[in-house]
ZAFI-316166 format. One record per atom (N, C-alpha, C): x, y, z. Coordinates in steps of 0.001 Angstrom, whole numbers, plus 500000, padded with zeros to 6 digits. Layout:
% residues N
XYZ...
END
This chain:
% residues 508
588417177741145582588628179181145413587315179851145056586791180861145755585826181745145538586184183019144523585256182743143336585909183515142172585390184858142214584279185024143342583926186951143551584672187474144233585309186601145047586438187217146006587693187615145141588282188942145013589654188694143976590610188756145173591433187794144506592885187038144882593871188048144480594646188336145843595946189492145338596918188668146552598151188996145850599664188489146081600148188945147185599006189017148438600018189140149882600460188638150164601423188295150543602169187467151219602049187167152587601928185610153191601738185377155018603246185287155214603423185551156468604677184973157888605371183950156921605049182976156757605758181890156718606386181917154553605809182516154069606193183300152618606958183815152575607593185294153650608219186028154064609356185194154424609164184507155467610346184052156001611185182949155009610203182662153981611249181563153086611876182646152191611234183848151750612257184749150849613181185368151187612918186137152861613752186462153457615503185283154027614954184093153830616475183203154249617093183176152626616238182700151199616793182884150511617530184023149798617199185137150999618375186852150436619085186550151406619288185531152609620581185413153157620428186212154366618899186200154996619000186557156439618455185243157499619217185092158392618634184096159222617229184452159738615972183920159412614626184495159677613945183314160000613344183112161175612289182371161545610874183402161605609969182388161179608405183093161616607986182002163538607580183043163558606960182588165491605776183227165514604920182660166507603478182804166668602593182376165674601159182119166109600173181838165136599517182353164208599156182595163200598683183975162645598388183170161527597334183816160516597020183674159022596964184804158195597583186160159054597561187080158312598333187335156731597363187807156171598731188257155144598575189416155038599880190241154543600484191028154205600510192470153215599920193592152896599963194555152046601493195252151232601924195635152892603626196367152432604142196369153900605965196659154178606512196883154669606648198450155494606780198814156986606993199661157051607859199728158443609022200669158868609561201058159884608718201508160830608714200857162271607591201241163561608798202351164072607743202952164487608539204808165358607273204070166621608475204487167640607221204170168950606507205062169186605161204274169499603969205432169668602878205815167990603335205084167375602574205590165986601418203831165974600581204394165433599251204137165597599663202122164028599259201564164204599527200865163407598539199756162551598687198967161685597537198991160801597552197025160799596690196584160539596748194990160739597542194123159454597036194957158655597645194346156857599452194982156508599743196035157493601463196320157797602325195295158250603554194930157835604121194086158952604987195279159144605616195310159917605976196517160912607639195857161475608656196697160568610387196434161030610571196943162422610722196391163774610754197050164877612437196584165473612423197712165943613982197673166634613963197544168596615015197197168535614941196762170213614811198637170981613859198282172254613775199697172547612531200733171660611883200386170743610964201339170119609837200159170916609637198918170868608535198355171970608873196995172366608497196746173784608733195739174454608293194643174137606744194973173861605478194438173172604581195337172011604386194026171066604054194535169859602596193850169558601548194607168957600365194034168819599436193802167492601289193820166502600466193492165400601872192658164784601767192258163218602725191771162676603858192643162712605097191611162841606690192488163047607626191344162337609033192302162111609681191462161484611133192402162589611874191563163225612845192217164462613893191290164784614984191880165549615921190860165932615503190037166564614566190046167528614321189639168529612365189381168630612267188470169380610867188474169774610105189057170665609007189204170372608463190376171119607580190096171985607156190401173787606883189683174551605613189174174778604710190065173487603355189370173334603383187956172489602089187681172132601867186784171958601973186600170176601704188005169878601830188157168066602349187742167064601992187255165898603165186570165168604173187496164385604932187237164181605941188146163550607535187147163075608081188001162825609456187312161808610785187621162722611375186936163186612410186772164387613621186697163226614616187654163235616080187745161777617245188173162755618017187104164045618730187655164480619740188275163791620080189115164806621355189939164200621508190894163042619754191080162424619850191349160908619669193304161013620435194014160214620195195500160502619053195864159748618330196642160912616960197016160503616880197688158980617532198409158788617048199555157402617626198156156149618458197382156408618862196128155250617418195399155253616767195390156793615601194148156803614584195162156219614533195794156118613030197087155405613761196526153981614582197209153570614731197171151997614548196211151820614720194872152044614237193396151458613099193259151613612429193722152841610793194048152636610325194300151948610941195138151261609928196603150405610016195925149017611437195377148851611977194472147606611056193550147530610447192830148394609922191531147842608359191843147649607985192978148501606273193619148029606299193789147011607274194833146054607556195599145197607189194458144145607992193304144194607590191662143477606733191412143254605962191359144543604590190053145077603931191501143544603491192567144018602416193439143710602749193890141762603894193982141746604076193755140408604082192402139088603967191269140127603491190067139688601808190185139283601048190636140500600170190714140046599408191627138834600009192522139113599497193763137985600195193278136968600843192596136335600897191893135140600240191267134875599204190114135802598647189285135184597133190066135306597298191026135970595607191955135597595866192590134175596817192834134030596952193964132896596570193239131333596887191648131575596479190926130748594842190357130861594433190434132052593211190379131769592506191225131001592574192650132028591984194185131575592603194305129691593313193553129037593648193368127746592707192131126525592515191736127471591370190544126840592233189539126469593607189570126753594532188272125911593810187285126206594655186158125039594518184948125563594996184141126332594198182959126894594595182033127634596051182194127533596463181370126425597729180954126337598721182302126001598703183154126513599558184461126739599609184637128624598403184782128614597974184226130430599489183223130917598970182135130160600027181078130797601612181226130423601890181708129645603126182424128973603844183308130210602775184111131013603110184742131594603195184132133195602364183624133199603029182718134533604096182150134828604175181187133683605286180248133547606581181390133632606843182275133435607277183544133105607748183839134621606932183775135382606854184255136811606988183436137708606634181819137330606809180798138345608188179780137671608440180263136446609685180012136417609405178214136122608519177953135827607780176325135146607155176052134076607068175327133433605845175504132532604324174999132741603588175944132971602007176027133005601257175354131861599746174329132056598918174051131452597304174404131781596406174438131394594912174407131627594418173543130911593470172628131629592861171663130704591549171869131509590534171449130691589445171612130765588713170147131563587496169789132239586655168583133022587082167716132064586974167681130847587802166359130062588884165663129438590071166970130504591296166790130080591685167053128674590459168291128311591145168720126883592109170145127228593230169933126560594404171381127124593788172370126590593361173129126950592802174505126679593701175741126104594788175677127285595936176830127374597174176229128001598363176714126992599551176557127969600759176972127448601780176985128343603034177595127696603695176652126836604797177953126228605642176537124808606440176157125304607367176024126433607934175271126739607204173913127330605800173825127476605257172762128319605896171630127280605793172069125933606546170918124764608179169959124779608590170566126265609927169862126141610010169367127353608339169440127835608582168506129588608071167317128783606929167341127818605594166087127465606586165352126641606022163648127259607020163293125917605965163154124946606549162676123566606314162819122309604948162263122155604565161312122767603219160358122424601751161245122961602118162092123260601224162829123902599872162629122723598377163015123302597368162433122366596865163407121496595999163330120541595687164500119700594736163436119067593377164651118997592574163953118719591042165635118224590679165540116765590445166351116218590668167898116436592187167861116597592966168538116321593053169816117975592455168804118854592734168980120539594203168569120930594378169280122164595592168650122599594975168339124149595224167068124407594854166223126029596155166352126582595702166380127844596621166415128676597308164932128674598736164623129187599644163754128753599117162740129900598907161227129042598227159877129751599518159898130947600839160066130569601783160118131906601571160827133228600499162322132851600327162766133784598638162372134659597923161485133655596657161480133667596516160237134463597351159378133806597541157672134929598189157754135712599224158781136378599662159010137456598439159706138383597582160502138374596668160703138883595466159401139167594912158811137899593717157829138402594221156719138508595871156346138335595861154903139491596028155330140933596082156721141429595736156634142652594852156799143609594826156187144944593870155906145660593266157009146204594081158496146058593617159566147212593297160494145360592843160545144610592946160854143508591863162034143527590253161221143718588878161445144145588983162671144544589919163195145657590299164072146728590431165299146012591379165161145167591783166272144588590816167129143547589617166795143338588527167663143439588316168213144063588105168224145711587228168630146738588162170498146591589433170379146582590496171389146594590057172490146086590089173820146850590018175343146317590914176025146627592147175485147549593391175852146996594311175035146344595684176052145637596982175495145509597050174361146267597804173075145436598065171646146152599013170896145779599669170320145761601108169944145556600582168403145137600712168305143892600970166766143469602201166470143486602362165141144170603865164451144158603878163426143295604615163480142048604719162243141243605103161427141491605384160372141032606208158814141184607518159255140454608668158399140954609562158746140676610240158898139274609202158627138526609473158628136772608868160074136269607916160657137115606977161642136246606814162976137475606507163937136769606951165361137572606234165527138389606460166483139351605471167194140317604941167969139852603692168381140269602882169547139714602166170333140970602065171543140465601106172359141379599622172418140782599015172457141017597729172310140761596692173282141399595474173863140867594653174359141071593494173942140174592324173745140919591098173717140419590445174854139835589662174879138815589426175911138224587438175626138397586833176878139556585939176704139783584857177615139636583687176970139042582642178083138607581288178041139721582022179005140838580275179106141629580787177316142152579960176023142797580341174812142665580607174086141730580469174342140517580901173760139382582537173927139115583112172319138819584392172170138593584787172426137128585200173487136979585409173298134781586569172726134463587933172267135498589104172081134598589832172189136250591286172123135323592524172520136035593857173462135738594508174107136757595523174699136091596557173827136758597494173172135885598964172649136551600478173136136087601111173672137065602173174091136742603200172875137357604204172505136066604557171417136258606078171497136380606582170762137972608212171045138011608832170453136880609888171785136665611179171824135486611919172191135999612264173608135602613340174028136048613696174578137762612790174389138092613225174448139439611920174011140802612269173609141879611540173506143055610049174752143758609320174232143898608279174816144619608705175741145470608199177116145706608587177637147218606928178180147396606882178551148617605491178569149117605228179671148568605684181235147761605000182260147471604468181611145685604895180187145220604307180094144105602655179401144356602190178984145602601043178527145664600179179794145469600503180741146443599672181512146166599798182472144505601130182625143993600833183181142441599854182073141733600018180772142219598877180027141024597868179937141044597307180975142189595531181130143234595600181944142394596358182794142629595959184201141416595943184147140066596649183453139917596803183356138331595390182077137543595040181167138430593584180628138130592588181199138075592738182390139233591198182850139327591261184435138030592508185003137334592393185349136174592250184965134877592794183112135424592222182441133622591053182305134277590375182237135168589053182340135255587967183395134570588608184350134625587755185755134397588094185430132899589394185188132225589076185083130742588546183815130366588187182887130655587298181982130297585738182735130337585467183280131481584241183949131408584140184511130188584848185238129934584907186132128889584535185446127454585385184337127289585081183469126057584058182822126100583041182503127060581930181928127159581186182672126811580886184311127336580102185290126691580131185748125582581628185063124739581460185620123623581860187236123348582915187421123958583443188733124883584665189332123786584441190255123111585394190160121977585207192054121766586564192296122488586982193904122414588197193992122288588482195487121998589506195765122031590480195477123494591844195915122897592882195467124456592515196728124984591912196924126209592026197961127085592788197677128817593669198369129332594099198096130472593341198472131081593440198551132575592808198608133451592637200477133923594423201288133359594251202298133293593211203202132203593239202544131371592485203037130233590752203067131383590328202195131655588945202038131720588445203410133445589827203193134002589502204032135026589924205578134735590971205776133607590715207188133223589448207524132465588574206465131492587567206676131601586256207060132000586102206550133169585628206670134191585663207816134747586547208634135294587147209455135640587009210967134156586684210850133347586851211412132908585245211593132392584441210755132792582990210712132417582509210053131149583622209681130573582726208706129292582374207873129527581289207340128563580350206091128688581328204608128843581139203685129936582256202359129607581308201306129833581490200510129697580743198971129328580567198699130716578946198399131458579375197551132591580192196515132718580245195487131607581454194944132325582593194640132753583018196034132255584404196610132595584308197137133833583538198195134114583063198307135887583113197204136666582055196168136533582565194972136574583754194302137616584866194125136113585912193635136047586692194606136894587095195805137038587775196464137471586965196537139015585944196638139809585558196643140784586062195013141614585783194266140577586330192596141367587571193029141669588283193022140540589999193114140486590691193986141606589594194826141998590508196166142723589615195710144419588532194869144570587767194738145479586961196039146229586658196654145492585617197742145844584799197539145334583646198620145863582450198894145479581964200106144970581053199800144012580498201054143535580031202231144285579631202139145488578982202877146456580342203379147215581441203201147317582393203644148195583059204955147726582853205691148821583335206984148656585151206984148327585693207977147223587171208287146697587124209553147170588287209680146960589067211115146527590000210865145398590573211981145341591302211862144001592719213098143987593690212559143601595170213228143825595564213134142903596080214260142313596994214991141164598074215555141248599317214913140864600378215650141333601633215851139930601732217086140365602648217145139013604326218035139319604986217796139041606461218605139136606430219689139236607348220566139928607012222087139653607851222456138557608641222060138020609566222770136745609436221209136370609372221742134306609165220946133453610289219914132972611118220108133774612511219318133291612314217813133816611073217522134486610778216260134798611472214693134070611667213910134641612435212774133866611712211324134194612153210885133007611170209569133288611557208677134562612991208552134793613493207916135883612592208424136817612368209556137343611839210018138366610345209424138553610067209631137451608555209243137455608140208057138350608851206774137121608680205442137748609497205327139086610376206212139708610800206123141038609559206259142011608856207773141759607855208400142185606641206985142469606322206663140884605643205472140798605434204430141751607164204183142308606637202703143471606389203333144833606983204879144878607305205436146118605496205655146335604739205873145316603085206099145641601894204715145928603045203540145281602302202302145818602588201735147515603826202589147775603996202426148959603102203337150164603006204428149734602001204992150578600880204875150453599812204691149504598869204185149074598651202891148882598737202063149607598575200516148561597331200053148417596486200977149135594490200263149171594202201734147481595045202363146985594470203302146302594674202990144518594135203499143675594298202574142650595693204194141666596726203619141324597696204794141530598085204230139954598047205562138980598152205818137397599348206833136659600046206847136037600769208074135231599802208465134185599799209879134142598819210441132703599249211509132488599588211965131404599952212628130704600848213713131711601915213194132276602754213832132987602152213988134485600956213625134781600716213702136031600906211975137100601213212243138479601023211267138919599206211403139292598900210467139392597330210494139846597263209025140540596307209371141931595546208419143123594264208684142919593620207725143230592573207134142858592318206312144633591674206984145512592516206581147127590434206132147030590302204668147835589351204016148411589303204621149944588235205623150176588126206174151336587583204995152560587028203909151733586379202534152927587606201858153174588471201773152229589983200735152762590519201789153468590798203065153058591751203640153731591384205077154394590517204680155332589562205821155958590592206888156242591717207675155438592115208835156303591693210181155824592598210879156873591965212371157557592850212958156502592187214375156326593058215409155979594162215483156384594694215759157670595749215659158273596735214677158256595817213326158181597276212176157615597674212005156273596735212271155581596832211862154311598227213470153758598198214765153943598973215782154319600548215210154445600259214574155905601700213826156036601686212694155469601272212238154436601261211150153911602233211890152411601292213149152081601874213202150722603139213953151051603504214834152000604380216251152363605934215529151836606319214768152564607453214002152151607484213714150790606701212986150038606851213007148290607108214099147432606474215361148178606038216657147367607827217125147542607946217004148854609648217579149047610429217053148148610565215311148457611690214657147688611504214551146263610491214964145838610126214659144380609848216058143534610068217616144595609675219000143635608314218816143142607094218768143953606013218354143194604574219319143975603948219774143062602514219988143906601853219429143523600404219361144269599576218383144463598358218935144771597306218465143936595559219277144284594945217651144756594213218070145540593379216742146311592024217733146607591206216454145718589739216882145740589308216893147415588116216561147152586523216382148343586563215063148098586280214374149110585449213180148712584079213333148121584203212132147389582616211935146392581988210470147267580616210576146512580015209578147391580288207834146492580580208053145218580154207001144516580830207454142982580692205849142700581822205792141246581003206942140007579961207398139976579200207877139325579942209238139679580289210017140510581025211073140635582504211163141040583503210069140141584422209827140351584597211001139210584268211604137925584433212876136922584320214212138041583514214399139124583493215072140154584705215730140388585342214011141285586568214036141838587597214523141512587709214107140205588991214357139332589052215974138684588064216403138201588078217423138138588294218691139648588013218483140504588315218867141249589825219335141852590524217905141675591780217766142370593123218472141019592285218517139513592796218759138766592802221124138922591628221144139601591707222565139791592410223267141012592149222521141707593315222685143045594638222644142803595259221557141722596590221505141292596816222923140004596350223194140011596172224685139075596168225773139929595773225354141136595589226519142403597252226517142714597683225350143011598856225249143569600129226016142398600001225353141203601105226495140776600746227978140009599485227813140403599224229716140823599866230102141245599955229710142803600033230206143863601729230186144444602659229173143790603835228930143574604695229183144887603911228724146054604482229396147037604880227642147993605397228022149443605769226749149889604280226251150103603318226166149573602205225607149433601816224271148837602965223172149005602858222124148123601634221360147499600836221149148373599321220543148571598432221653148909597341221484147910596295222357148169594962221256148047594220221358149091592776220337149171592007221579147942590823221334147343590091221359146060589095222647147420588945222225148229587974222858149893588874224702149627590172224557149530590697226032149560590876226996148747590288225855147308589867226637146113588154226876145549587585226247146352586137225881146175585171227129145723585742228410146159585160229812146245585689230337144719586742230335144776587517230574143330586348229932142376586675228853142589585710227898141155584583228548140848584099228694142191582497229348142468582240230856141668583340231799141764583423233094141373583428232936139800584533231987139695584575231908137852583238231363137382582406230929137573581436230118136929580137231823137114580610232573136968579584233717137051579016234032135455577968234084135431577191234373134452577533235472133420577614235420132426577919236851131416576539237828131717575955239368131822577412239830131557578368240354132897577731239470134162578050239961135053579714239721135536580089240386135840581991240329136524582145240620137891583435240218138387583575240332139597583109241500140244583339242603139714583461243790140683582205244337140744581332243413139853579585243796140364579044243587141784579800242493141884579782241942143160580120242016144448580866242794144237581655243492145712580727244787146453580297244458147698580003244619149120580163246681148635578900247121148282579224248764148419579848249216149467579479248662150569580568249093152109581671249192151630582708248482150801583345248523151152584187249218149642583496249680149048583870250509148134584064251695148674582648252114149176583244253491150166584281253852150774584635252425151756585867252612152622586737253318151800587533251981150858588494252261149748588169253368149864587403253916149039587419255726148325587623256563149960586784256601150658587521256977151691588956257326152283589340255897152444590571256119152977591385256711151713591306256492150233592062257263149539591802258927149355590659259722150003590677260725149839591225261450151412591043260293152212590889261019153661592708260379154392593129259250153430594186258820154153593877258007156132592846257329155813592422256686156566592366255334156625593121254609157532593166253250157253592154252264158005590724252574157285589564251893157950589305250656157309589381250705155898589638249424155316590050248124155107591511248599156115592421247870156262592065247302157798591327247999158333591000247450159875590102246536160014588918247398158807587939246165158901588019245154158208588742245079157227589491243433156648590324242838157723591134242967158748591604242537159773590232241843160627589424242590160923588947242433161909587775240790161613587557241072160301586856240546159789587038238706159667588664239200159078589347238025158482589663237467160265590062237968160842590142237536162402589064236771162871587979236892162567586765236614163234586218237760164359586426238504164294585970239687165048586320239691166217587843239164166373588450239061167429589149240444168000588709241182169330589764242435169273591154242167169621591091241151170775592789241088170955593944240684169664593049239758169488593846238920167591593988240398166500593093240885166443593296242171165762593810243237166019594214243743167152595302244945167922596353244298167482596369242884167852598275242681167443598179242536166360597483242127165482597621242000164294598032243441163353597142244477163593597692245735163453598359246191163881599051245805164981599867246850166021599580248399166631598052247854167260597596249220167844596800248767168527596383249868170108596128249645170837594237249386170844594118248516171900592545247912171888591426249652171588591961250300172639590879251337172091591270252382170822592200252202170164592280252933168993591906251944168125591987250612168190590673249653167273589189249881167320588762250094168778587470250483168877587177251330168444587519252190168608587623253660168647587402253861166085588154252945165855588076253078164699586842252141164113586668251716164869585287250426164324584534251241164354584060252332165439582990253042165708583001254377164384584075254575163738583981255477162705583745254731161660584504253330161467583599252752160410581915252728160428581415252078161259579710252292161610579167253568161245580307254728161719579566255750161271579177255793159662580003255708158710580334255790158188579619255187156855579526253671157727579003252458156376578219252129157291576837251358157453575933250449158461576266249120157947577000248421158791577434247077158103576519246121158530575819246436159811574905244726160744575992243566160580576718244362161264578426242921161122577663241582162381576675241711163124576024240597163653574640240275163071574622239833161433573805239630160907574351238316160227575012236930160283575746236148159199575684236207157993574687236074157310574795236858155895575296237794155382575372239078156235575820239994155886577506239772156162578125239266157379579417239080157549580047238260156135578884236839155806579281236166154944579927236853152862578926237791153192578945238463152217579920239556151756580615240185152648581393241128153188582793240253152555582940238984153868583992238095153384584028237847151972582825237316151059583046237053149643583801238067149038583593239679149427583716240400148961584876240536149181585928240315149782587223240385150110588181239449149231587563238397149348587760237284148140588152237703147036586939238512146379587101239204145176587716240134144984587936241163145937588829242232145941590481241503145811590629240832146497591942239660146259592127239346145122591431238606144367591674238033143482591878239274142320591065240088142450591149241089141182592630241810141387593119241991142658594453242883143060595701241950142431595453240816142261595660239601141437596332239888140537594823239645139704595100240210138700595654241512137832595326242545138959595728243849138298597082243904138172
END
């Protein structure tokens, strides 16, 4: 096992298909593949699809499929996928979604104990917890390091002790070096299945590896129940986190419990944090410092919010996001979205959130992308002012990008003792006074015309009047005011000024 690489709980084809028969669907895996798995999703034919999806397809949405599927039937390429005759599609999604929902909440338990600094033997508490065995760690000299309390009612009694160490049990130790393929079980960097002799248990096993250096082992040892293939991979994961806390105790690593949320609202919020919490949270999450975020804030529109909802909300955002790092804070949902895992557009990401915002009564501010973790305080602030835009604005406007408030921000940050209405375009003060002494609606034309792009046809209908009584009125504006409306600066400026006239009518 490569310990820079972090290990997360996807699940392959052949994982799937053993959980899926034990919920009682007939499921074979077919084709070759080593893919694994992120989340579950329903294929609509014609939608664009992703390699780390396995994809529920129904007969008739495609003939041929060119990525992972899980279907009645097989599909006429060559792809691997999960064959469940007879099984109804929306039953085969929900067991999908059910067993991600697992795999991914398995893991964020045993991060949450890292990002906590526990110990070893809480680590293994919690496995055993999850693999439903009892877990040990022993160290290159078979001294037990860490392990659960039930491991005390597999060992028998003679077990060794020796200045006030506990060794791993000679039953399990001479079942290993009287055998001939023994040597072997070093070479191993994955999960491996020891088979005992018929007196002494099976164990799963993992090597516990530093860089090429071997430090130990983790063995989870059959009790209460049989191996299934999604526990090899929880014990990859769960080694290469007593890994990171062994690191920790070697450095001499002694802090407070902080989760993983704690260190990234940090972050996010601009206080100073320990590199090696950056670190730790960059392995754990597999990004990089240099990779551009965004950042999503979403909050209820009426305060009657409920916790049920929340944590509903909660899995419903790991499902659309699963490359994004996704938090509750202080009544807000908040994303934390990896723009390199999950390169999307304005436009998808839109229909990504539109459906949540409906089923959940919610608006939502979404920053700019930033370039780097150093302006992840950027981000957040951003998406936090846009969501302030949104229930301003209280309209079917669910989502507002941080881009449609950007001018706003810009206006407020004006210097004392200057105020808005210093600022506004004399042209167009005149107008105003104008048309209020003269009852002339020139004002109103050239904000049309303006806001149009200086379109005449877009602007006749827009007013409802004919092309030359628009002209015809442009040419009394000119008289009137000298605008150089084909100067960009000056157009640009004009527009600000409209801005502000808005906002103050606003307010008044």
């Amino acid at each position: 096992m490569d310990t820079t690489a972090m290990l997360h709980m996807h699940p392959d084809l052949p994982t799937l298909e053993e959980e899926l028969t034990r919920a009682g669907f007939a499921c074979r895996a077919v084709g070759a593949g080593t893919a694994r798995f992120t989340d579950a999703r329903r294929y609509r034919a014609g939608m664009a699809v992703s390699d780390d999806i396995l994809y529920v397809v129904e007969a008739g949405d495609a003939a041929a499929f060119p990525g992972g599927y899980a279907s009645a039937g097989p599909m006429e390429t060559g792809s691997a996928g999960l064959v469940c005759p007879g099984a109804d599609p929306a039953r085969l999604l929900d067991a999908l979604l059910e067993l991600f929902d697992r795999f991914r909440a398995q893991e964020r338990r045993l991060d949450e104990l890292v990002f906590q600094n526990a110990s070893l033997n809480e680590l293994c508490e919690a496995g055993a917890a999850l693999l439903e065995n009892p877990i040990c760690i022993h160290d290159d000299w078979f001294v037990m390091i860490a392990r659960s309390q039930e491991l005390s009612q597999v060992l028998p009694p003679d077990y060794i002790m020796s200045s006030s160490r506990e060794f791993i049990p000679r039953i399990i130790i001479d079942d290993f070096k009287n055998d001939t393929e023994y040597l072997e079980t070093y070479v191993h960097r994955e999960a491996q299945l020891w088979e005992g002799s018929p007196n002494q248990p099976s164990c799963l096993y993992m090597n516990l590896w530093e860089g090429e250096i071997y430090r130990g082992r983790l063995l989870v040892v059959k009790y209460r129940r049989g191996f299934r293939r999604a526990d090899y991979r929880l014990t990859e994961v769960l080694t290469q986190r007593a890994m990171e806390l062994l690191g920790r105790k070697r450095l001499g690593v002694d802090r407070p419990h902080r989760s993983m949320d704690d260190i990234v609202y940090d972050l996010l919020e601009g206080r100073p944090t320990e590199p090696q919490e950056i670190g730790q949270l960059t392995r754990m999450l597999d990004w990089q410092r240099s990779d551009s975020v965004l950042c999503i804030r979403m909050r209820q529109q009426r305060p009657d919010d409920s916790i049920l909802m929340a944590h509903a909300l909660h899995s419903e955002l790991f499902r659309a996001f699963p490359e994004g790092y996704i938090m509750f804070n202080d009544r807000q949902q908040c994303v934390v979205l990896n723009l390199r895992k999950d390169p999307t557009t304005p436009a998808r990401l839109s229909h990504r959130l539109s459906p949540l915002c409906r089923d959940y009564c919610l608006y939502a501010g979404v920053s700019s992308p930033v370039r780097a973790l150093r302006d992840w305080p950027v981000a957040w602030r951003q998406a936090e002012l846009a969501l302030e835009r949104a229930f301003e604005l209280r309209s079917e406007r669910w989502i507002v990008p941080f881009s449609d408030c950007a001018l706003d921000t810009l206006l407020d940050g004006l210097p004392a003792p200057m105020a808005l209405n210093h600022l506004v375009a004399p042209e167009l003060i005149r107008l105003m006074a104008h048309d209020a002494a003269h009852d002339t609606p020139y004002f109103e034309t050239l904000r049309a015309y303006l806001l149009l792009e200086r379109d005449i046809p877009r602007t006749s209908e827009r007013l409802i009047i004919h092309r030359t009584t628009l002209l015809y009125r442009l040419r009394k504006i000119n008289e009137l005011v000298e605008l150089k409306l084909n100067d960009p600066d000056k157009r640009l400026y004009l527009l600000v000024s409209l801005k502000i006239l808005e906002r103050e009518g606003r307010r008044g």
